[in-house]
C-alpha positions in Angstrom: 0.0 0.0 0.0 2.9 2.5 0.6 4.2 2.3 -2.4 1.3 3.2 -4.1 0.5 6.0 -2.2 4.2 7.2 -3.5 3.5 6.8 -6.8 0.2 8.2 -6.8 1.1 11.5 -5.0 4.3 11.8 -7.9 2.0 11.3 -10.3 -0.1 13.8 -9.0 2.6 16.8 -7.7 4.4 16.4 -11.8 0.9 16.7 -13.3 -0.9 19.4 -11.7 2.1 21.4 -9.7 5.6 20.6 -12.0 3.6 20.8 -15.3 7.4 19.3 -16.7 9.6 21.0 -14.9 12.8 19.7 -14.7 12.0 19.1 -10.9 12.9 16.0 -8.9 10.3 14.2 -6.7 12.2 12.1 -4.2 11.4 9.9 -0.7 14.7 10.4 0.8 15.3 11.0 4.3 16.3 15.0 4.4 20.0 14.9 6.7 22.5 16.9 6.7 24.4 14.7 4.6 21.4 13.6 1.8 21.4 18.1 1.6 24.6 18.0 0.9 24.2 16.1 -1.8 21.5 17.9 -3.5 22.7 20.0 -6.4 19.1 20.6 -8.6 15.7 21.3 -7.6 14.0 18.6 -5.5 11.0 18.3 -3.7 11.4 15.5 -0.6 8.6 13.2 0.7 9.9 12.1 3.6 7.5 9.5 5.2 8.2 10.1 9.2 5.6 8.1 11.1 2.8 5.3 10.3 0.2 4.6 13.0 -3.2 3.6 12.6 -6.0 6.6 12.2 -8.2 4.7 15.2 -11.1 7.3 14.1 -11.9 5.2 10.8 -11.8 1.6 12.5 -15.2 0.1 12.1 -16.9 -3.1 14.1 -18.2 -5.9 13.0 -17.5 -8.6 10.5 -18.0 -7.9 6.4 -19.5 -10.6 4.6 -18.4 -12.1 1.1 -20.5 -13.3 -1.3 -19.8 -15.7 -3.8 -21.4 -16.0 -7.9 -25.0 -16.8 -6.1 -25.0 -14.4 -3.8 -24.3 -16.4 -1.1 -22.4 -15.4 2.0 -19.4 -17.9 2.3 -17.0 -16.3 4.6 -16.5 -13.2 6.8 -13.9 -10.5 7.5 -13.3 -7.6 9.4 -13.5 -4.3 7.8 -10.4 -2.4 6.9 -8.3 -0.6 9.1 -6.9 2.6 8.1 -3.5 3.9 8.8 -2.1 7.6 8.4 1.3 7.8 6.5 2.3 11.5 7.3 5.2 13.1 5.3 7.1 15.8 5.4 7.3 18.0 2.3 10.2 20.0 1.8 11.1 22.0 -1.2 14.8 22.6 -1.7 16.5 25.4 -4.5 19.0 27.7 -4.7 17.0 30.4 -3.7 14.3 30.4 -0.8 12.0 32.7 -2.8 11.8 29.6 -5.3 11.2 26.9 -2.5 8.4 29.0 -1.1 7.0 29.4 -4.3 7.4 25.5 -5.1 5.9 25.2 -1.4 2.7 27.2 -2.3 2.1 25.7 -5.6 2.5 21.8 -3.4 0.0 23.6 -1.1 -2.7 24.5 -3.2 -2.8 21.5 -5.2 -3.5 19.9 -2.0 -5.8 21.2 -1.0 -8.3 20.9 -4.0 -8.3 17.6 -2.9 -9.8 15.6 -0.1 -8.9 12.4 -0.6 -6.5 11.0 -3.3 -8.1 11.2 -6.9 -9.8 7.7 -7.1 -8.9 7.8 -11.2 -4.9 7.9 -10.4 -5.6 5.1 -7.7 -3.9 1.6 -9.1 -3.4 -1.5 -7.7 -4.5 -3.0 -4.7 -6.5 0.5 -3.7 -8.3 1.0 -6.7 -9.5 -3.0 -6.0 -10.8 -1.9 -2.3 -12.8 0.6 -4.0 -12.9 2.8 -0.7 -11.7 6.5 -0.7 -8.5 7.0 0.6 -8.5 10.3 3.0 -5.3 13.1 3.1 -4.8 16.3 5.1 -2.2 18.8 5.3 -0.6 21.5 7.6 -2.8 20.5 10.3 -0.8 20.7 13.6 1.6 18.1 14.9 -0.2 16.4 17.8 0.9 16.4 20.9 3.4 13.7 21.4 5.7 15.2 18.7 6.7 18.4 17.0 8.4 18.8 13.6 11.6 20.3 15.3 11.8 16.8 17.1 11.7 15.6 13.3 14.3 17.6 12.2 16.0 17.1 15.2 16.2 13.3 15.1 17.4 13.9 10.9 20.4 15.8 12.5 19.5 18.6 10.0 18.7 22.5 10.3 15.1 23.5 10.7 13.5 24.0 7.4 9.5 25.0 6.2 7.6 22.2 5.2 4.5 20.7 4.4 2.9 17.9 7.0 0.6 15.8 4.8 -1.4 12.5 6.1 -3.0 10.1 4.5 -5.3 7.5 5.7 -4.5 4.4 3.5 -7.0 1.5 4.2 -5.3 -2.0 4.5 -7.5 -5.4 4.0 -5.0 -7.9 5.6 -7.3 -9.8 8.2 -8.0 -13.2 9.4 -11.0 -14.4 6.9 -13.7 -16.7 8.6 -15.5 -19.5 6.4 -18.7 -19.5 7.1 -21.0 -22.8 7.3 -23.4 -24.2 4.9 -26.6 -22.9 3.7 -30.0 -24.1 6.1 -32.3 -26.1 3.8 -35.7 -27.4 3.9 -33.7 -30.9 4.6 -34.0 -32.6 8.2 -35.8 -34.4 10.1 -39.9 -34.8 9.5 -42.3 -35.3 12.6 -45.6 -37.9 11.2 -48.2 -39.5 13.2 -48.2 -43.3 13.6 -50.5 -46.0 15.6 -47.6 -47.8 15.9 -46.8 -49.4 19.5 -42.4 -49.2 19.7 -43.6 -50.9 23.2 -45.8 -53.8 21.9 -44.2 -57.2 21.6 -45.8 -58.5 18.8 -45.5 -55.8 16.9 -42.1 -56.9 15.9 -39.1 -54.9 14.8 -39.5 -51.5 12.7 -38.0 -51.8 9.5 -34.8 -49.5 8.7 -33.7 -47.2 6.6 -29.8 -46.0 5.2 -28.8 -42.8 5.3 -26.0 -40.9 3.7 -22.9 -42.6 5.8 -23.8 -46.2 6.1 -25.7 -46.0 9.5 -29.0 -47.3 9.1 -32.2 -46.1 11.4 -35.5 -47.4 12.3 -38.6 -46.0 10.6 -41.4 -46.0 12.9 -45.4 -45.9 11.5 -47.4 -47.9 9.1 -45.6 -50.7 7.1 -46.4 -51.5 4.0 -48.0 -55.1 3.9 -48.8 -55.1 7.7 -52.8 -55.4 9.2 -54.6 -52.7 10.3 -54.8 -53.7 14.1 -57.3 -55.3 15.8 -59.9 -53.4 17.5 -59.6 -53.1 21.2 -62.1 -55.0 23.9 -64.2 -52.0 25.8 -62.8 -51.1 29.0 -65.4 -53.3 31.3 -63.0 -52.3 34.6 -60.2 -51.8 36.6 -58.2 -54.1 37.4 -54.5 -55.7 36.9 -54.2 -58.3 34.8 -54.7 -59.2 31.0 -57.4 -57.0 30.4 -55.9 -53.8 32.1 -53.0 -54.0 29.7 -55.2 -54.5 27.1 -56.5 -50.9 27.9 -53.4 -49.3 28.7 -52.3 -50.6 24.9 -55.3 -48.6 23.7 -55.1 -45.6 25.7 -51.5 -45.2 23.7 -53.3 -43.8 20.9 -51.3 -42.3 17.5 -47.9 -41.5 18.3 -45.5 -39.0 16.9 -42.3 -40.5 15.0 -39.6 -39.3 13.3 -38.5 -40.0 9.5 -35.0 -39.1 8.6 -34.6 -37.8 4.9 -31.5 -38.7 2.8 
């Protein structure tokens, strides 16, 4: 993602502010040593500091669809994290580096994000804008003369310009079948599981090799015979004979393959 944003903010500073000037547009770190050096026209983005912007990060889990529209895994939303840079302009002359510093200023601030048609790579496929400010002031664990400071080099006027580059690297959580219409199916039965003579239930396979029992009507089987009427209490034959009808339809359950 870094790299991107470099190329995109050349792109954008030798289009709209160099207009083919025989400017350089470098990422070097500005010491005393690199200034030195420097013997045409430059203009220096020096990224300083990356830490996430914790005012963009959103909750919750994203979901991803597949060709049918259906939701086959989850992710967390991108995080967002502020590259700042320090702009420097450096000439002959400090007339001409102000003037270079003005025209870097302006063209900034026609924009509020990074122009979404210069976008390439992996931001133009996250298809989310991609937030920049400049010459806000430094917050309050740091100052730019603790930049320049730490560069070894001589306080010089710049440009502070952040940008809030979204980054989609996150665990990425599958997501478990579709729910169907498929299961189990509750029917009603006179069947007795109880009664002796009734014999064992015939079975079924299923998907696996198991095999279960199906409970109800089988095919082939006689209706029942009716029940004797209740005549009295009692204990013995006749008494389970009753409790046998009293069982009445029962509910079973009929696995589908």
């Amino acid at each position: 993602m870094i790299h991107e944003v470099d190329e995109v903010l050349r792109a954008l500073f030798r289009t709209d502010v160099l207009e083919g000037a025989q400017i350089a547009v470098v990422f070097d770190a500005p010491t005393r040593e690199w200034a030195a050096k420097v013997n045409a026209p430059t203009i220096n983005l020096y990224l300083y500091d990356i830490r996430e912007d914790m005012r963009l990060r959103e909750r919750g889990l994203h979901n991803e669809y597949d060709a049918r529209g259906v939701v086959v895994a989850r992710r967390r939303p991108p995080r967002f994290f502020k590259l700042s840079y320090l702009i420097t302009a450096w000439t002959k002359r400090p007339e001409d580096e102000h003037r270079l510093l003005s025209s870097l200023l302006a063209c900034l601030l026609r924009h509020e994000s990074l122009p979404s048609e210069r976008l390439t790579g992996a931001l133009a496929d996250i298809g989310v804008a991609v937030p920049m400010t400049v010459a806000l002031p430094p917050p309050e664990d740091r100052s730019f003369a603790d930049v320049w400071s730490a560069l070894g080099g001589e306080l010089k006027p710049s440009l502070d310009l952040v940008v809030s580059v979204p980054v989609t690297e996150s665990p990425v959580y599958p997501v478990g079948p579709p729910v169907t219409d498929e299961g189990l199916r509750l029917g009603f039965t006179d069947h007795d599981p109880q009664d002796p003579s009734a014999g064992s239930p015939a079975r079924e396979r299923i998907p696996g090799g198991a095999e279960l029992p199906i409970y109800g009507r089988q095919p082939g089987r006689p209706e029942p015979a009716a029940q004797e009427p209740d005549t009295g209490a009692g204990t013995g034959r006749g008494a389970g004979r009753r409790r046998q009808a009293g069982i009445g339809r029962r509910i079973s359950e009929e696995r589908r393959g």
